[in-house]
N, CA, C and O atoms as a MOPAC input file, in Angstrom:
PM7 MOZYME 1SCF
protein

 N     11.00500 1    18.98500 1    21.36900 1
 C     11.57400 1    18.01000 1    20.45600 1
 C     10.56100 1    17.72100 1    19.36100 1
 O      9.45400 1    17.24600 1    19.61500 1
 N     11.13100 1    18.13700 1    17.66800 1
 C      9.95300 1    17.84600 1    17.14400 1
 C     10.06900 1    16.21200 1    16.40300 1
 O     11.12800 1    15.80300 1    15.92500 1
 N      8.90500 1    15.47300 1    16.41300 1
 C      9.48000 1    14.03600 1    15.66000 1
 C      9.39900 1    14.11100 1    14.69700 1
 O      8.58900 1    14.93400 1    14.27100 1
 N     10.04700 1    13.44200 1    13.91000 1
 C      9.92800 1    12.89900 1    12.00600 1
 C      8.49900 1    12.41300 1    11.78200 1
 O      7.65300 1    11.91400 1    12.52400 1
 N      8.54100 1    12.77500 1    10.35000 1
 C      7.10300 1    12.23700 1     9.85700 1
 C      6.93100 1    10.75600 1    10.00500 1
 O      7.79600 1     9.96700 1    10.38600 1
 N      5.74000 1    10.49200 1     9.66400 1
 C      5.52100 1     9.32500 1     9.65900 1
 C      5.84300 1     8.56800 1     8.54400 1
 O      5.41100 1     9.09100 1     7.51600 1
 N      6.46400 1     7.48900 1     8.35700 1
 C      7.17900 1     6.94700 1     7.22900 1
 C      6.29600 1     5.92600 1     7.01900 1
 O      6.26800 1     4.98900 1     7.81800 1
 N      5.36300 1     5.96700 1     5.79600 1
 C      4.13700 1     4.76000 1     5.85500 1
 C      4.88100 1     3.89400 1     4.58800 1
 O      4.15000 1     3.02000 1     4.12200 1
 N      6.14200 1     4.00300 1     4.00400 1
 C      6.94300 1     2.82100 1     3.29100 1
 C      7.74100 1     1.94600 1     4.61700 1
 O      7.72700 1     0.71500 1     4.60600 1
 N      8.22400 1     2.48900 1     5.40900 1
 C      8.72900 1     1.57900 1     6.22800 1
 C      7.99100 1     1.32500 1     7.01700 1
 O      8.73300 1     0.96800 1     7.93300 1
 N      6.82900 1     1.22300 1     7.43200 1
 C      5.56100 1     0.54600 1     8.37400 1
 C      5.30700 1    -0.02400 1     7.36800 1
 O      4.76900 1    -1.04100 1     7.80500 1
 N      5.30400 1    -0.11100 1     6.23400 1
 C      4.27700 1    -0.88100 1     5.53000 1
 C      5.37400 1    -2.50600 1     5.20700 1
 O      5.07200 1    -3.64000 1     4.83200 1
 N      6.83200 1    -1.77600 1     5.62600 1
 C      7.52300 1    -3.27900 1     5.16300 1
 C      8.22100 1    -3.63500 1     6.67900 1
 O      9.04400 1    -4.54200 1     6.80800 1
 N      7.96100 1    -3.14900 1     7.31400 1
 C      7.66300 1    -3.48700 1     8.89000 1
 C      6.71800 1    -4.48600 1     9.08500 1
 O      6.87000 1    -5.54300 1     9.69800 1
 N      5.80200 1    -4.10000 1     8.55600 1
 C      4.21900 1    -5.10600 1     8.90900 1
 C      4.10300 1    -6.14600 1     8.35000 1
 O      3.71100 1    -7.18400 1     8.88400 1
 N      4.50200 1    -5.98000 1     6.93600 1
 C      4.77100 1    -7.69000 1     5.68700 1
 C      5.93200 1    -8.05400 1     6.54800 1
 O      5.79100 1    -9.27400 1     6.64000 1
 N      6.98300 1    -7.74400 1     7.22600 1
 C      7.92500 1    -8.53800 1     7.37400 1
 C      7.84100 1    -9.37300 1     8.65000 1
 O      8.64500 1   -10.27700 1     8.87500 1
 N      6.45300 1    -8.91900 1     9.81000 1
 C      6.60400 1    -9.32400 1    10.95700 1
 C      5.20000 1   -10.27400 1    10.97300 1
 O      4.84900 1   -10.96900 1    11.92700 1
 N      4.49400 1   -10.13700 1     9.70400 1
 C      3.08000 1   -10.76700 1     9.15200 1
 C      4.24400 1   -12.39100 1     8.73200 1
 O      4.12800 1   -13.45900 1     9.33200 1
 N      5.18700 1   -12.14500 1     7.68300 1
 C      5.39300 1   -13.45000 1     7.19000 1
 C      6.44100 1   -14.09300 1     8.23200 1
 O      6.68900 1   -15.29500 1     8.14200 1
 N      7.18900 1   -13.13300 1     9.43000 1
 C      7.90300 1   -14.11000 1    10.66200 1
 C      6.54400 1   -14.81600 1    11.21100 1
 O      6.47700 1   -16.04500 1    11.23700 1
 N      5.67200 1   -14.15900 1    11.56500 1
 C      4.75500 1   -14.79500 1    12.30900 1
 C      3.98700 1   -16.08600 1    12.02500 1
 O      3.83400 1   -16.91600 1    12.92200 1
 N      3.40800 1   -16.30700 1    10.56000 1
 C      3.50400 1   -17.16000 1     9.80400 1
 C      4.43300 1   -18.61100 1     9.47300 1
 O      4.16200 1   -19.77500 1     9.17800 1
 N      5.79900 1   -17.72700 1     9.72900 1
 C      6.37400 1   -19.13500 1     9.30900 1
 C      6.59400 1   -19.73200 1    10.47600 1
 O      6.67900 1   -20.95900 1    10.51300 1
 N      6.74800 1   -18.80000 1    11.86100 1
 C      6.57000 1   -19.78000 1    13.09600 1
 C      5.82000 1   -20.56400 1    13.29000 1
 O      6.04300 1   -21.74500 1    13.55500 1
 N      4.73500 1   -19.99500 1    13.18000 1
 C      2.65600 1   -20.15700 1    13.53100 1
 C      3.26900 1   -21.68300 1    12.42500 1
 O      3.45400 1   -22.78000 1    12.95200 1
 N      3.43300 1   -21.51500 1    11.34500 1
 C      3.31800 1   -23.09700 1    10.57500 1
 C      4.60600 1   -24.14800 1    10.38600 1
 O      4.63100 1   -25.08100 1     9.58300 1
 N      5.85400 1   -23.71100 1    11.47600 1
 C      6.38100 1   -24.51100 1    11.71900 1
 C      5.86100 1   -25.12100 1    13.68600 1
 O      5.80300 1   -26.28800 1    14.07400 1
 N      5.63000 1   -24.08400 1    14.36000 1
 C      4.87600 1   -25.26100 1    15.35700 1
 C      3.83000 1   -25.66700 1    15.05800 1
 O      3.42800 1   -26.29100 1    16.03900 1
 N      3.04600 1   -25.70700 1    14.21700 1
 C      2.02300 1   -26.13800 1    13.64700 1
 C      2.32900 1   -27.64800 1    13.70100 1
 O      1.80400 1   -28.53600 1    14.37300 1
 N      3.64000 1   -27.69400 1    12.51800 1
 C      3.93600 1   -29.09400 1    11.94200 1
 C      4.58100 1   -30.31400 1    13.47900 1
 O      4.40200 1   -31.53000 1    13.54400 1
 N      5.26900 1   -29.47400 1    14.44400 1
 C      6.18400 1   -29.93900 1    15.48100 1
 C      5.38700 1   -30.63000 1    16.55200 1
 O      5.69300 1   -31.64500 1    17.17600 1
 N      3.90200 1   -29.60800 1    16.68200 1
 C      3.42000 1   -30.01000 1    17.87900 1
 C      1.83300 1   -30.64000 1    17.08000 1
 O      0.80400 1   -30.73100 1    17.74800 1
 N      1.87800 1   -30.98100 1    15.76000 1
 C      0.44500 1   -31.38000 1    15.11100 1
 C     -0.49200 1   -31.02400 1    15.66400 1
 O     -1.13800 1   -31.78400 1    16.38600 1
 N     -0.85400 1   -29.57800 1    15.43300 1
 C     -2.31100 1   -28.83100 1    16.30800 1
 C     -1.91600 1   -27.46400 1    15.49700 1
 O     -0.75300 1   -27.07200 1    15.59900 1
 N     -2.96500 1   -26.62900 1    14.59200 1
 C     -3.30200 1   -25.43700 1    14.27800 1
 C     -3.72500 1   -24.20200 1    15.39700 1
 O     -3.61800 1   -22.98100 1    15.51400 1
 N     -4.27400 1   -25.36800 1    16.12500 1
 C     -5.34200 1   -24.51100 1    17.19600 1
 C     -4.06900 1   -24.06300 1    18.43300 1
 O     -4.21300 1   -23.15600 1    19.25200 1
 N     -3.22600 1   -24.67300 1    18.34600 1
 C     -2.72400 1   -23.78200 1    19.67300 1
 C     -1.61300 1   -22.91400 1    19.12400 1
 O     -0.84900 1   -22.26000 1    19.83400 1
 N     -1.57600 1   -22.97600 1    17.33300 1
 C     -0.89200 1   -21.14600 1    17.31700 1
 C     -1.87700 1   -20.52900 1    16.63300 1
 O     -1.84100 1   -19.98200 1    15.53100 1
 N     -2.99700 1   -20.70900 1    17.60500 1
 C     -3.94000 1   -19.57300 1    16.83000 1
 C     -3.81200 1   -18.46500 1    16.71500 1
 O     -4.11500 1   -17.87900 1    15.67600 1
 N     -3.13700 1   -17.66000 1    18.16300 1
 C     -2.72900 1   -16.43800 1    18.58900 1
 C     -1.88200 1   -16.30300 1    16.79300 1
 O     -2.36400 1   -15.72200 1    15.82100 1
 N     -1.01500 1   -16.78600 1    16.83900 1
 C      0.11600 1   -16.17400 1    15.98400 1
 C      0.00400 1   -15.89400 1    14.42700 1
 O      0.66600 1   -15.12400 1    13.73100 1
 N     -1.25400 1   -16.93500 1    14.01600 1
 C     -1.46400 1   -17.05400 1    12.96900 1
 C     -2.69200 1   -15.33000 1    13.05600 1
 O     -2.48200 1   -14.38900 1    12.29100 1
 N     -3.43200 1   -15.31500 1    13.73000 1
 C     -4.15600 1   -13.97900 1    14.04900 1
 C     -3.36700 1   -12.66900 1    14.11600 1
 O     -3.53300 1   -11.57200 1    13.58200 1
 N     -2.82200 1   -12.96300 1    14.61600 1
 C     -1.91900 1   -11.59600 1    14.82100 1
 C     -0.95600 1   -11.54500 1    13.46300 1
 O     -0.62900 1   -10.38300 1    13.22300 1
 N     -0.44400 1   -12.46700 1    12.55600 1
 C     -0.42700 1   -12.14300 1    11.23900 1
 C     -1.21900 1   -11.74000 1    10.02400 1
 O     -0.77700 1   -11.36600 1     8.93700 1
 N     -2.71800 1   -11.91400 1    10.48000 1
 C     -3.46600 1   -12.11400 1     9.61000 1
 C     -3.89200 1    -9.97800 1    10.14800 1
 O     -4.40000 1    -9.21800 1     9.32400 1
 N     -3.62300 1    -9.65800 1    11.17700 1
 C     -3.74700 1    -8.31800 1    11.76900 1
 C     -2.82700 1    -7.43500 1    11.38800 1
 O     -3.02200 1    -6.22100 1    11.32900 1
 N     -1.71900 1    -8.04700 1    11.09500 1
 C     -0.50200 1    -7.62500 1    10.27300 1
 C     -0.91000 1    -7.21400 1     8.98200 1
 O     -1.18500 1    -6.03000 1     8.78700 1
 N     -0.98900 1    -8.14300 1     7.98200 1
 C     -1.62700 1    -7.82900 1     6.98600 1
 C     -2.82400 1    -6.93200 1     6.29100 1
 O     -2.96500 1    -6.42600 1     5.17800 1
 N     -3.43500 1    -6.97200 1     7.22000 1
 C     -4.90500 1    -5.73000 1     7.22200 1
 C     -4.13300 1    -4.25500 1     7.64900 1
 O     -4.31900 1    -3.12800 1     7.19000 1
 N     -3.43000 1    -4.60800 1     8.44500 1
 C     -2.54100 1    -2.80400 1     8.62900 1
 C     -1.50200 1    -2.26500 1     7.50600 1
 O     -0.94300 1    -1.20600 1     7.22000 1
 N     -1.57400 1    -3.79200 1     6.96500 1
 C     -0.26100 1    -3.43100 1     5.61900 1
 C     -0.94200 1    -3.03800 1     4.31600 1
 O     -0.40500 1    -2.22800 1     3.56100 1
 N     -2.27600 1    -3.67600 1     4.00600 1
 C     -3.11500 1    -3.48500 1     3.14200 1
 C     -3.59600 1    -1.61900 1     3.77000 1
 O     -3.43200 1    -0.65700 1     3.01900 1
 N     -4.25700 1    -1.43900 1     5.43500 1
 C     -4.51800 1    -0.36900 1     5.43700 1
 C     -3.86700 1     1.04300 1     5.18600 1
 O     -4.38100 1     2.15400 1     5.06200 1
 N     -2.63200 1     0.64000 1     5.15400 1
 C     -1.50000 1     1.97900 1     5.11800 1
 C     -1.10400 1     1.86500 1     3.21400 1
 O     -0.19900 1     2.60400 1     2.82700 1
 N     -1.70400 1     1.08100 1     2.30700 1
 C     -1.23900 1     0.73000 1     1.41800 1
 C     -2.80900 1     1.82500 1     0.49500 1
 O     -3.10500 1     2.11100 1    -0.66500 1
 N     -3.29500 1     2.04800 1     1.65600 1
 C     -4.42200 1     3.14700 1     0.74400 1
 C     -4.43700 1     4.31200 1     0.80900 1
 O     -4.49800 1     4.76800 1     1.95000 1
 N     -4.39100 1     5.29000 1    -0.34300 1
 C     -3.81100 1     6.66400 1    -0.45600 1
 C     -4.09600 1     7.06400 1     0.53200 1
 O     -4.88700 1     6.37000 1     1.17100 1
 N     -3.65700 1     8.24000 1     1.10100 1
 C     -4.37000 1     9.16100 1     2.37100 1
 C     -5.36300 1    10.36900 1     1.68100 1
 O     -4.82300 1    11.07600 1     0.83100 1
 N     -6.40600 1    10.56000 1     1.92500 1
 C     -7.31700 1    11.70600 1     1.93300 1
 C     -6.89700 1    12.80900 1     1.84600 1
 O     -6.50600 1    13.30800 1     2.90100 1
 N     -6.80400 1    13.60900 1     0.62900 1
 C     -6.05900 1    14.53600 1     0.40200 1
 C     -7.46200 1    15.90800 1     0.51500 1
 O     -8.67900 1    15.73200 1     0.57000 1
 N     -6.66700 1    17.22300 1     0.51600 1
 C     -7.84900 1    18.21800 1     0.10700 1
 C     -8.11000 1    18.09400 1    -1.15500 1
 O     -7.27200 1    17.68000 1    -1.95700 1
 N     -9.67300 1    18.54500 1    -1.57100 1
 C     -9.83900 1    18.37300 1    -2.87300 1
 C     -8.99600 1    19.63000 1    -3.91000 1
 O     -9.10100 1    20.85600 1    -3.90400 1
 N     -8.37900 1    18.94800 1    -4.52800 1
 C     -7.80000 1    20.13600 1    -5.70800 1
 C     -8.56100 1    20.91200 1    -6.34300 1
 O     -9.76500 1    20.69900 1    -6.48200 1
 N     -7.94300 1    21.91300 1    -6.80900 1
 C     -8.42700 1    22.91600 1    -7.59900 1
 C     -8.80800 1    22.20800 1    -8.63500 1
 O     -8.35800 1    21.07700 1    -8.81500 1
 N     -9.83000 1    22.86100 1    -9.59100 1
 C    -10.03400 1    22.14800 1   -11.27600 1
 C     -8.89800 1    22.38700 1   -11.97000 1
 O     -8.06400 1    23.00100 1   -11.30600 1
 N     -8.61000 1    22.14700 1   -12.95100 1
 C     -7.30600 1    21.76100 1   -13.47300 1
 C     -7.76100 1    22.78300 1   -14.77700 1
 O     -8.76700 1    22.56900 1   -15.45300 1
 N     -6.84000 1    23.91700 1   -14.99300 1
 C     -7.14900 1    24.35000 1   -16.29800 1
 C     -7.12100 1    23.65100 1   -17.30700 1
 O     -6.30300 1    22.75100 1   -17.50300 1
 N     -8.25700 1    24.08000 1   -18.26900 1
 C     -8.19700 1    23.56300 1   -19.67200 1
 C     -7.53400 1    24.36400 1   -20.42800 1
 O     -7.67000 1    25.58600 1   -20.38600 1
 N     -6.50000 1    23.55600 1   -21.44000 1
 C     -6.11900 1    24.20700 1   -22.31300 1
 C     -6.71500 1    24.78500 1   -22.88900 1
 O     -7.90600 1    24.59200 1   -22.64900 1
 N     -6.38000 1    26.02500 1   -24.17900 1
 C     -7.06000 1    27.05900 1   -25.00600 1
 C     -7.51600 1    25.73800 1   -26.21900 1
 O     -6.79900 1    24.81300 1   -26.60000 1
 N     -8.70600 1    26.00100 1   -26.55500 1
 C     -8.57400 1    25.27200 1   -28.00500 1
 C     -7.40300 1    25.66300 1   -28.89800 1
 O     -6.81100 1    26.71900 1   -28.67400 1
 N     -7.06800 1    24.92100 1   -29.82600 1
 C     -6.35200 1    24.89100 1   -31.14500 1
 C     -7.28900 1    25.36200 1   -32.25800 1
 O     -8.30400 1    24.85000 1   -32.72700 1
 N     -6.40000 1    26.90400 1   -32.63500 1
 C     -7.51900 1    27.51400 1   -33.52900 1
 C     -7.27300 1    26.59900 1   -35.16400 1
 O     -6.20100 1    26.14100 1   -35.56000 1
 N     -8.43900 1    26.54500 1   -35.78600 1
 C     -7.56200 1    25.79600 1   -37.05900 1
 C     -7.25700 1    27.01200 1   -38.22600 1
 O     -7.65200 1    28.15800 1   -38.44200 1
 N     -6.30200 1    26.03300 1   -38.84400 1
 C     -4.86300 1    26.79200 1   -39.48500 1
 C     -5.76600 1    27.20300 1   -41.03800 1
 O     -6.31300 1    26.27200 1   -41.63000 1
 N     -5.83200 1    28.21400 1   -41.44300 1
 C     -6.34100 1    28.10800 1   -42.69600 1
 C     -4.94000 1    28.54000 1   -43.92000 1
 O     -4.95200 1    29.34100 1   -44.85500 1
 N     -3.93600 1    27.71000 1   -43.46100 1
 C     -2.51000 1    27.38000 1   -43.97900 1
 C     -2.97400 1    26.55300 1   -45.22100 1
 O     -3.35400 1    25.41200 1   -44.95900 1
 N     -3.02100 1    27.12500 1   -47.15600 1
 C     -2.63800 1    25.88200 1   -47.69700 1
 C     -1.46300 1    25.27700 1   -47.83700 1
 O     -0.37100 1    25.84600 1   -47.83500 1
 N     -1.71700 1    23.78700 1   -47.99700 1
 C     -0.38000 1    23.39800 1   -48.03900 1
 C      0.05200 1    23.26800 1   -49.51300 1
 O     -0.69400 1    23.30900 1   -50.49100 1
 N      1.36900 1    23.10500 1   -49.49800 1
 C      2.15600 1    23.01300 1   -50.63200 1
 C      2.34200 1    22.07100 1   -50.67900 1
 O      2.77700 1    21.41800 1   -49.73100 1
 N      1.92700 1    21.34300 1   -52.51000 1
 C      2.00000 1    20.34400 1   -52.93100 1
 C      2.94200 1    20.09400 1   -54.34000 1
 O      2.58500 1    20.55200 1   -55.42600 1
 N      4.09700 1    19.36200 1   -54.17700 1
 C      4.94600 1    19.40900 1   -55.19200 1
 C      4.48100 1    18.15000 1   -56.53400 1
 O      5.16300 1    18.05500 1   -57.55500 1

């Protein structure tokens, strides 16, 4: 069985989307039970979210390319021009 590639647009809006659920829980029991400290877990594990969303958000390491031909110079024109 072979699997599909890895899809690093949908991990990457996988991760913002389960970074800002986590968040808005983490700061609505925040407000319910008046204590930061006991959704620390949740607020962490969003903030872990985010570093994987930022990490997949950086190009991947490619082989180095070939040099890129240079065009030929432009020979110049020893065209006069016509002046009316």
């Amino acid at each position: 069985m072979k699997f599909p590639a890895f899809d690093r647009d949908l991990a990457r809006t996988v991760l913002f989307s389960v970074a800002v659920v986590l968040m808005v829980i983490g700061i609505y029991q925040s407000i319910v039970w008046n204590s930061v400290l006991r959704n620390y877990e949740l607020f962490m594990l969003a903030c872990i979210c985010l570093l994987l969303y930022r990490l997949l958000k950086l190009p991947e390491k490619a082989a180095p390319a070939a040099p890129a031909k240079t065009p030929p110079a432009n020979k110049p024109q020893n065209k006069s021009k016509k002046r009316r």
